[in-house]
N, C-alpha and C positions, 0 to 999 in steps of 0.2 A: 715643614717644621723649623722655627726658629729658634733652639736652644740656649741661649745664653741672654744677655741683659741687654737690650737695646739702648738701656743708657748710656753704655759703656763708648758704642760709636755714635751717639747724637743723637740716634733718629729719632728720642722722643724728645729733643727739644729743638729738633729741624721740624716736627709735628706744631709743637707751641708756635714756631715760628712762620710757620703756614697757616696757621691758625688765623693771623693777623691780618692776613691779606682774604678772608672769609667775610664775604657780606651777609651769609644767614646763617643762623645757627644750626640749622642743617645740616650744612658742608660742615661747621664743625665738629657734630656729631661726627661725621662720615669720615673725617679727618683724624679721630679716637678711635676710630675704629679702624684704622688703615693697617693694614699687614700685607706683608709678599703673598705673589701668588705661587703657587709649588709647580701650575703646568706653564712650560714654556709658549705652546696657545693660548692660554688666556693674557701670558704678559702680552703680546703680538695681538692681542685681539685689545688689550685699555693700550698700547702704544698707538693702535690706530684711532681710536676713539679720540685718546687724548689730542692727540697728531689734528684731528679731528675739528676737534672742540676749540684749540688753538686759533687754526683760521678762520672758525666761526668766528670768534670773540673780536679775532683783530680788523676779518672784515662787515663786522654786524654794526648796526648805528645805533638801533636800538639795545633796550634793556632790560634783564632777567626782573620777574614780579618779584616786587618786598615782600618777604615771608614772615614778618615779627609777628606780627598778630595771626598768621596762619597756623607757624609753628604750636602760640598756646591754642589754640582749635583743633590740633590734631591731638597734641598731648590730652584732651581735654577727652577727644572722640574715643581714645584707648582706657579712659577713665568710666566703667560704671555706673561711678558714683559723683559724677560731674551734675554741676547743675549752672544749666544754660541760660544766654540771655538774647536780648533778641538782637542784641549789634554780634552777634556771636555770628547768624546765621547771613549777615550782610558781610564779614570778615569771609565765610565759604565763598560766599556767592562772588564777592570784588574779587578771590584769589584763582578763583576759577575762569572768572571773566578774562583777566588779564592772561591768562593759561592761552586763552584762544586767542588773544591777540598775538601773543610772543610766536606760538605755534606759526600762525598763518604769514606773519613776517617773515620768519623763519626759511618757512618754504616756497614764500613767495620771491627770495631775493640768494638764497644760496644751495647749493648742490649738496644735498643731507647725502649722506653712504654709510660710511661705519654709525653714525649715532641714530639710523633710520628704527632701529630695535627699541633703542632709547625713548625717540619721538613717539613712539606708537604705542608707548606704555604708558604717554601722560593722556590722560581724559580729561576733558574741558566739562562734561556732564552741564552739556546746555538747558537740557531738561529741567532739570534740576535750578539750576541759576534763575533761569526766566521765571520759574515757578517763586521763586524767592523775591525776583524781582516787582513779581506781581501782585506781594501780598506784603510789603516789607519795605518803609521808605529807606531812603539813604544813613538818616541820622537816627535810625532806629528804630521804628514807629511800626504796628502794623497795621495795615491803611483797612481805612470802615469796609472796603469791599471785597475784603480778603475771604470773608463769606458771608453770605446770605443773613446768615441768623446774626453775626456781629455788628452787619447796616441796621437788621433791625432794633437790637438792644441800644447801640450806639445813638438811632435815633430818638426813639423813646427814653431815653438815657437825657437825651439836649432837654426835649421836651418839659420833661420832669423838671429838669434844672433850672428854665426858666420861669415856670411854675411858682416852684420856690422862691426864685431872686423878685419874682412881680409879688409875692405876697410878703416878703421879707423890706421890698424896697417901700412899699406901702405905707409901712410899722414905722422905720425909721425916719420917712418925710412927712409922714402923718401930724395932725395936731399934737400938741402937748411933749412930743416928740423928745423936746432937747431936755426935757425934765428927767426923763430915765434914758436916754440912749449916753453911751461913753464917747464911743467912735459909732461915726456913718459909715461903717465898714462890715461885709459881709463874710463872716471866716469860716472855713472848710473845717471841720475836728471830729477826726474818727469816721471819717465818709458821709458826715453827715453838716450840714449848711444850716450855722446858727448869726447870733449878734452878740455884738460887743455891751451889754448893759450895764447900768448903775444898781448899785445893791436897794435901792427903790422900786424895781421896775415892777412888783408884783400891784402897786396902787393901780398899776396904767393896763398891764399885760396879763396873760396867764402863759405860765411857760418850766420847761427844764433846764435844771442848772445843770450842766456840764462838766464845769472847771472855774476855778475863781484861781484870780491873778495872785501874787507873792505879797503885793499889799492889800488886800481882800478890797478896791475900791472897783473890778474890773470882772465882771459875769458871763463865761458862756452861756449862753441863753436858748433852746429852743422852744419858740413858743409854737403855743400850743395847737396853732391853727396849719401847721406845715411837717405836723409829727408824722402823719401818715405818708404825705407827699416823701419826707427822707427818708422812711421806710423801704419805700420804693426806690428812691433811690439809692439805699445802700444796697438793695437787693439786687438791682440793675448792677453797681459796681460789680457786683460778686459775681453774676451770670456773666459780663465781661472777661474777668478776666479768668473764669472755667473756659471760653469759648477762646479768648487769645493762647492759651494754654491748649487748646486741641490742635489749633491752627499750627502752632511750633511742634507740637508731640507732631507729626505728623508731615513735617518738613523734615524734622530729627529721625524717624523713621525712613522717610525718604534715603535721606543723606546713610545711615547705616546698612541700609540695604547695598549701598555703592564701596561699601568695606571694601573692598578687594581693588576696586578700582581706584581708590583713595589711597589706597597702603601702594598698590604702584605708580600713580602719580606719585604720591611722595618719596619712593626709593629714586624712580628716575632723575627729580628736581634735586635728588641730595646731589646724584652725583655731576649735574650741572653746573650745579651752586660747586662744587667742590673741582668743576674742570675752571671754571669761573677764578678760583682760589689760584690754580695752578696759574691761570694765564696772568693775572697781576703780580704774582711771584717771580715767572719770568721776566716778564717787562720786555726791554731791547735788547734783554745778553742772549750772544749765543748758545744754542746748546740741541744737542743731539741726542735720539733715541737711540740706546745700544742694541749692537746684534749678541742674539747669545750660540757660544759654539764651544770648544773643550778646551778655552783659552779664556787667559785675561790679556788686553792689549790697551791700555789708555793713553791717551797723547793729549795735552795741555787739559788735566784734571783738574777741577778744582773741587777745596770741600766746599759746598754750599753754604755753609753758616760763616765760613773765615769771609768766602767772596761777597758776604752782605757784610760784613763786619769793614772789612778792608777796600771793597771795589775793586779799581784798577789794578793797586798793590799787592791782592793778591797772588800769589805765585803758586799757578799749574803746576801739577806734577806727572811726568811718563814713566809707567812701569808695565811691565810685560811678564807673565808667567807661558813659555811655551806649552805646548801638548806634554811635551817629554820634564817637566819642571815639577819638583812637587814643593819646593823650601826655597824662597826666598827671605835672606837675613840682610836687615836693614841695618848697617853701623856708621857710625859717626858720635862726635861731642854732644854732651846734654844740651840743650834747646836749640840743638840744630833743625830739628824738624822731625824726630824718627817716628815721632807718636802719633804727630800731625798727620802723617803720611799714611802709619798702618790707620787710623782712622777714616782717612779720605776715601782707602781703597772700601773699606768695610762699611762706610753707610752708601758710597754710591752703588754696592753691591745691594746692600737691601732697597734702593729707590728705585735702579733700576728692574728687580725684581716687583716691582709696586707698579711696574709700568711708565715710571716718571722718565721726562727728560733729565738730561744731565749736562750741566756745564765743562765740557770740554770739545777738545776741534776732531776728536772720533773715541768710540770704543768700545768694545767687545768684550765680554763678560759670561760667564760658567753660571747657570742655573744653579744654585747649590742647596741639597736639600737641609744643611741643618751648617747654620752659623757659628761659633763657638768664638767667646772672645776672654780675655784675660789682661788685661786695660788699667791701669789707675793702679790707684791706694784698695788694697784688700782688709785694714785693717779692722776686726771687727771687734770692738770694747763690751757688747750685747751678751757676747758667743766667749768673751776673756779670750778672744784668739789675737796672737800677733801678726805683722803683716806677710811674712813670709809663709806661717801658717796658713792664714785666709786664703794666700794663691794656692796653696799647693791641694787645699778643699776644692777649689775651685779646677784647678788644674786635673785632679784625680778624676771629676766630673766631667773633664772633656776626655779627656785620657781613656774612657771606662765607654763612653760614647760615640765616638768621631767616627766615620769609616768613609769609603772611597766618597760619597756627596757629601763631603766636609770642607767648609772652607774656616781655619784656627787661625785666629789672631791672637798673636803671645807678645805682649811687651814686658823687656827687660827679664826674659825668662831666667829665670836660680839665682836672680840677686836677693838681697835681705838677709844673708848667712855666708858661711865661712867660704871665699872664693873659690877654693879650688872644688869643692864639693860641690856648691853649686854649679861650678862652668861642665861639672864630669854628668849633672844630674838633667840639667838643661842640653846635656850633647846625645843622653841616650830618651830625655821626652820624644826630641826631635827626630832621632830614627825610629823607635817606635810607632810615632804618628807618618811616620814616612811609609813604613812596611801596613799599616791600613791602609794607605793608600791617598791620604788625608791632603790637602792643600795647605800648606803653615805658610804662613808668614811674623816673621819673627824679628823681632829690635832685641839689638844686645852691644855689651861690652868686651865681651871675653875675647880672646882672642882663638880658644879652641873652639868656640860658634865659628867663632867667622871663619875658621880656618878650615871648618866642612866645607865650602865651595870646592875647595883645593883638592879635598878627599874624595867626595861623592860625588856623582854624575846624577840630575837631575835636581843640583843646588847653585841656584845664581847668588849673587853679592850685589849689593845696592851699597853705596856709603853718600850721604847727605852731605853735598857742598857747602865750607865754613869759608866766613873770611875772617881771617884771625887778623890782617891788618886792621880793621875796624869794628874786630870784637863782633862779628852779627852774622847771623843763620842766615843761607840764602833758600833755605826752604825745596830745593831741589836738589832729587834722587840722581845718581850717575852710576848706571849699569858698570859692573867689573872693578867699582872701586873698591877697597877695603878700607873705610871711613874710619880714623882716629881718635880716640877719646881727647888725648893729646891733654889732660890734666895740668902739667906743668905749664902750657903754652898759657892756660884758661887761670891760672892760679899768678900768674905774672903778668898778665891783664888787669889782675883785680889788686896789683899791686901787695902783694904779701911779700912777707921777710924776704929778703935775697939771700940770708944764709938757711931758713928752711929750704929754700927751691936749689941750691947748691947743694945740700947736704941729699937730696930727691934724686938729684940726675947722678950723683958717686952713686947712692946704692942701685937707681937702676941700669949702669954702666956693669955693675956687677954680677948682677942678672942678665943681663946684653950678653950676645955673642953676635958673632961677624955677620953667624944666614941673617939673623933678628933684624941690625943696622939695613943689609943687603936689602931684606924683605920690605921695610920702611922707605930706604929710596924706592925701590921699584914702583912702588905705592905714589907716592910723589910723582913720579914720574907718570904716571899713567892718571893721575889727577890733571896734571897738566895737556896731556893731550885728548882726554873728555871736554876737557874747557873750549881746549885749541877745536877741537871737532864741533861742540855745540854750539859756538859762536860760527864756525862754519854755514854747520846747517841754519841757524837762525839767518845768514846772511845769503843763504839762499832761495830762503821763501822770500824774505824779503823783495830781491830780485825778481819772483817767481809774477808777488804782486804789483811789483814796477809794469812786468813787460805787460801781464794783463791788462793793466791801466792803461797803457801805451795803444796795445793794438781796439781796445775801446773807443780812443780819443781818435786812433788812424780811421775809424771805422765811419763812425762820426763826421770827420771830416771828408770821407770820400762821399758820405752821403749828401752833406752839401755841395760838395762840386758838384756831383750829378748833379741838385737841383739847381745848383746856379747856372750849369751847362746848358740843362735843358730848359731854363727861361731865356738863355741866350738867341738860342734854335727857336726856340717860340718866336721871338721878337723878330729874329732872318724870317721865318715864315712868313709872319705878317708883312715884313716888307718887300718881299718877292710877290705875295697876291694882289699888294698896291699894282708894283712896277707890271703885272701883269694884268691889273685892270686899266691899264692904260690905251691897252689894244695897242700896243707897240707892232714892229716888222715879227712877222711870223716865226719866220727863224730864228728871231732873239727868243720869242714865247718858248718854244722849244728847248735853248739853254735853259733859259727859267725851271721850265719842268723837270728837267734832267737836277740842277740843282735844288730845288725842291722836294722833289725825290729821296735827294741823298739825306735831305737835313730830316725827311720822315723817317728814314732808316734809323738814321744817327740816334732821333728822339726814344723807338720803340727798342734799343739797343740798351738804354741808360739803365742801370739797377739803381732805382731808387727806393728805398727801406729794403728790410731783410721781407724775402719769400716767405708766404703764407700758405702752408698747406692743409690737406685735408680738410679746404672749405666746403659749406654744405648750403643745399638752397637755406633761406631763413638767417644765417650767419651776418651779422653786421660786424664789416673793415672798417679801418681809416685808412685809405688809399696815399700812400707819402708821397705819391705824386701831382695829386692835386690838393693834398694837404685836408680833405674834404671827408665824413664818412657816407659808405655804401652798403645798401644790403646786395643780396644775392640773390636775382628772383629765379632762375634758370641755370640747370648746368646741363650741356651739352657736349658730350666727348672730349676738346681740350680748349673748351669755350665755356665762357661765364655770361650771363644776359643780367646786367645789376641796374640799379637803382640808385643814382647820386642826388639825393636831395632836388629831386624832381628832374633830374637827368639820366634816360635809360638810352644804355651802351650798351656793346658787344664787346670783353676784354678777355683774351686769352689768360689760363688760370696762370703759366708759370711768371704770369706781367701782374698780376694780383700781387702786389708788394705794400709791406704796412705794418697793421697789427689788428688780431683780433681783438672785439670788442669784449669785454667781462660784462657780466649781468646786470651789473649795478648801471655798467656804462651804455647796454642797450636801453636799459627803462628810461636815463636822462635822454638816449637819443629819440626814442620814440616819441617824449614829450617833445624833442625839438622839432619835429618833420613830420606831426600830424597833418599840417594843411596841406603839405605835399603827398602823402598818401593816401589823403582823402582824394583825392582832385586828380581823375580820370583820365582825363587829357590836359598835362598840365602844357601852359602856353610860356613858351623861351622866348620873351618879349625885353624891349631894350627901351629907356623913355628920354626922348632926346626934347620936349618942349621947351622952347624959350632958348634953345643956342643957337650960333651962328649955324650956313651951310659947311664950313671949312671944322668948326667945332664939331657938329655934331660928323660929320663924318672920318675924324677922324676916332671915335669911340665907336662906329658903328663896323668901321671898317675892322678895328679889335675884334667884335663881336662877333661878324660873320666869322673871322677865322675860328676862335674859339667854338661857335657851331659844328662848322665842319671836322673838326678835331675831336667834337663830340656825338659826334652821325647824328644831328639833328636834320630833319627836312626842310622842317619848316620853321619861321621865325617871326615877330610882330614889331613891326616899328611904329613907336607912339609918337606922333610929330606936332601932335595937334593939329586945329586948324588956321587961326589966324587969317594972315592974308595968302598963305598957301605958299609963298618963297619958299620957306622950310622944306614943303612937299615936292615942290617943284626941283630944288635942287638937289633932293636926294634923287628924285627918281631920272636925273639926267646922267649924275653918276652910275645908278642902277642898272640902266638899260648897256652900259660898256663892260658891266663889269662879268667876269667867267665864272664865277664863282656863285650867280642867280642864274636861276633856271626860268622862269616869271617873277614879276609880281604884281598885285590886283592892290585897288583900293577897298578894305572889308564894307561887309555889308553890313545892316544897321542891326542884326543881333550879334556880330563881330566888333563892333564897335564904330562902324561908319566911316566918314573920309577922315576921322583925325589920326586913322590908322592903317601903314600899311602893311601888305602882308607876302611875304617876301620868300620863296621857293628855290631850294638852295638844290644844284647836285650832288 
């Protein structure tokens, strides 16, 4: 239950303003009709929705169906006394169409969870559609074969008509013709197919007058030889359109019968259309779902309508009500911000309660069952009530209602009347509302409000930071201060009399005594080290986001060394297989291998990208070490069996280093590397035709290594054939070299002697 006026904290014109960002009318229904929810499971249950709906929206490409002409179809469908047309039933049919496409998109490219409840309330009623589709052209029409009996009227119908046009066109092209015809034009009137004649035409014709034109020179005319023929034909019109008219009673039937299914299709699409609303409202600003617990906690608040108004300029505000807290008093000078603030707290308590995000960097908020505010101008001219009056109406109403799930907004409580009476009537509202149990937060001037922190336990002080050296509100609350009206400070800013503001501080020196002055610096004092503190802390997140940044860019950077390390070692690799396909002294081979060895080591040591875990068969990487993506076709104990874009390895998982692929990024992969999972035994061939012996080998020599690095067996060198040098000299290489095990010239379903085939250990 929300007791009090939601105007008072904005939310009905944070509602208008949501409104704006609404593509159907819908959601703006749905948006009129928005209220908190009272169980703390249902906020938890539209926070995950909405949470939801969010990442749909930002990662969806596609687009919610246009509802304008939906919406009047439904208004229309809850109407009785509606009367329908036939683009009416092509508006069901397009909106339901589109239903099934959104749907199928939907689930074909993102992971549904909390809105699966949602999705399975809308019906697509394909039944239904096809059936419309089959009797019902696009631009409105319903087509001759929509049944049986309308081919046949419709035919007989043509029949008829040309009938008439051959006996009509006859008349007019006939002899004597131009002596009584007006126009050689055939006109329609009243369903029935006459001519345009001269008021002569009875010498020539026999026939029915119809209509005579404004200057009586111009005669509808049916004559008399095609009376019976339009007969028929009007009677045909008539049996048409009883039989177009069964066809729709009967789709309209159809479609009613699916009530229920219709009324929740459309409850679900409202609140799509209205999560839709939410996600363009947000945009790029931050903002978080609050947790609710027996606290208020917010940290860089803002109100939502100031932060659209202002942007950047806006200024967050942190406020805290502990467990043990029931009355926080907000004091400082008029437009410092007191109102701004108890407003802030009080509509993101009802948005929150609505399930909505919130624009701040965290917060945590009390479910409360009944709101009460006391805001603004009370004045009522209606009622002949004055403004102090109207609060204290107002007030009495909360006062007579409130108890422990009360959260009271009271601004400028017991002003508008004689001060001390009100500062004594505003001290005992407060404890009152305290012994219910009530949550207050309260703006004032008095100094006996404010001076409750001092008295009661379970009452904090907030006072709003002013800079009076350039006259301006900094809009930010500081726990423990005791915030100054300071009048005089504000009254010689605005430049007034200097013997009124002299004449001001004598008689308040009067009323002064020493604790009062004491009480004031201290006040000061402790103004200035909130400042000194919050510019601390701000100077430490700061920092906080430096070093983050920092060990991002270290991170980053070790990641390229590795990779520039390990193409280094690639490269020694390659050139230790050279020096050892040389068939050098054995016991240099030997060093060789021994250093070869190390630089294998060395390579499968390197962390290149962050560690991928809980990979699963099916799962598609980008491997950061060869920069390439892979699926996973095999998992074996602390073995991976993958799949590199036609390269299948053995790689142990904690070497699996990368990033998982997202859904959107498998469906582009899977477009890119159809032809390699189509293709069985794919062949790791290299095409060296038309270069040098010295050329091509030394790309071939690359290759092989890269093979064995990749456990391939076997390899295809494309040499062509020419005069056979090419061949010739690879395979004199070949035969010294350690790293072939054989190789053959292929056979002629392998491709013949322009290719060899080359058997690696």
């Amino acid at each position: 239950m929300i007791d009090s006026s939601f105007q008072q904290i904005d939310f009905l014109q944070f509602k208008e303003h949501l409104k704006k960002h609404s593509i159907s009318q819908f959601s703006s229904d749905f948006i009129d009709e928005l209220t908190p929810f009272n169980s703390t499971s249902k906020i938890i249950e539209e926070q995950n929705q909405i949470r939801e709906a969010l990442d749909l929206f930002g990662d969806f490409g596609g687009e919610l169906p246009d509802s304008r002409n939906y919406y009047q179809f439904y208004k229309k469908l809850l109407d009785p006394y509606s009367s329908w047309l036939v683009v009416d039933f092509i508006v069901f049919a397009e909106f339901h169409k589109k239903l099934g496409e959104f749907k199928k998109s939907v689930f074909g490219d993102f992971d549904v969870n909390h809105l699966k409840t949602l999705f399975s309330n809308i019906y697509v009623l394909p039944d239904i559609v096809d059936d419309i589709f089959s009797k019902i052209t696009n631009d409105g029409h319903v087509k001759d074969d929509a049944s049986d009996r309308l081919r046949e009227i419709r035919k007989e119908k043509k029949n008829v008509k040309e009938k008439i046009y051959e006996t009509l066109n006859s008349l007019i092209n006939g002899k004597d013709s131009e002596k009584f015809v007006q126009e050689r034009v055939i006109k329609e009137y009243s369903n029935r197919l006459m001519l345009l004649l001269r008021p002569n035409f009875r010498q020539f014709i026999n026939g029915i007058v119809h209509s005579i034109s404004g200057t009586g020179m111009t005669l509808y005319v049916e004559p008399s030889n095609v009376v019976e023929m339009n007969n028929r034909y009007q009677e045909l019109i008539s049996l048409e359109e009883i039989e177009v008219n069964r066809i729709l009673q009967k789709l309209l039937d159809c479609i009613k019968s699916k009530s229920y299914e219709i009324t929740e299709t459309v409850n679900s699409m409202k609140k799509l259309y209205y999560f839709h609303a939410i996600f363009s409202y947000v945009g790029e600003r931050d903002y978080v779902f609050p947790n609710f617990s027996n606290k208020i906690y917010v940290e860089k608040l803002h109100h939502p309508l100031i932060y659209d108004l202002k942007k950047e300029k806006s200024v967050p505000i942190d406020f805290e009500m502990t467990e043990d807290v029931n009355v926080a008093i907000i004091t400082g000078p008029n437009a410092g911000g007191k109102t701004a603030a108890l407003k802030s707290i009080g509509i993101n308590t009802v948005l929150g309660r609505c399930g909505l995000p919130l624009f701040a960097r965290c917060a945590e908020l009390i479910n409360f069952d009944k709101i009460f505010t006391d805001i603004g101008d009370q004045q009522s001219l209606v009622m002949d009530l004055s403004t102090f009056t109207s609060h204290m109406v107002n007030i009495k109403h909360i006062v007579d209602n409130s108890d422990g799930g009360s959260l009271v907004l009271l601004d400028e409580l017991g002003t508008g009347t004689e001060p001390k009476e009100g500062e004594a009537l505003a001290i005992s509202i407060i404890e009152y509302l305290m012994d219910r149990g009530s949550r207050v937060i309260v703006t004032t001037h008095f100094s006996g409000v404010r001076n409750m922190a001092y008295r009661y336990k379970g009452v904090v002080l907030y006072g709003v930071d002013f800079d009076y050296e350039n006259f301006e509100p900094k809009f930010r609350l500081i726990k423990g201060l005791a915030g100054r009206s300071d009048p005089l400070i504000i009254a010689g800013k605005l430049h007034f009399n200097e013997s009124i503001i002299s004449r001001a501080k004598k008689i308040l020196e009067e009323y002064s005594s020493l604790e009062i002055l004491s009480a004031d610096e201290l006040n000061r004092l402790k103004l200035d080290i909130e400042k000194e503190r919050y510019t601390l802390e701000e100077l430490k997140r700061s920092l906080e986001i430096k070093e983050s940044e920092l060990l991002v860019k270290e991170n980053e950077l070790k990641k390229k060394l590795n990779a520039k390390e390990e193409q280094i070692l690639s490269d020694a690799l390659s050139i230790l297989n050279k020096v050892k396909s040389l068939k050098v002294r054995s016991n240099n081979n030997k060093e060789v291998d021994e250093i070869k060895s190390n630089i294998v080591k060395r390579m499968e040591s390197l962390d290149i990208g962050d560690h991928i875990p809980d990979v699963k068969v099916g799962d598609m990487v980008k491997l950061s070490k060869y920069g390439k993506v892979a699926k996973i076709l095999e998992i074996s104990k602390n073995k991976a069996y993958v799949d590199m874009e036609g390269m299948k390895f053995t790689i142990e998982l904690d070497k699996i280093r990368g990033e998982k692929l997202s859904v959107n990024q498998k469906k582009v992969d899977k477009e890119i590397s159809v032809s390699a999972v189509v293709e069985r035994s794919p062949r790791y061939e290299i095409v060296l035709v038309g270069k040098t012996v010295d050329e091509a080998w030394d790309e071939l020599d690359k290759f092989l290594d890269k093979a064995i690095l990749s456990g391939w067996n076997r390899v295809f060198v494309i040499h062509g054939r020419g005069s056979g040098a090419l061949r010739k000299g690879l395979h004199n290489i070949l035969k010294s070299d350690q790293r072939v095990k054989n190789f053959r010239i292929a056979d002629i379903k392998e491709g013949g002697d322009a290719i060899t085939i080359v058997e690696l250990l």
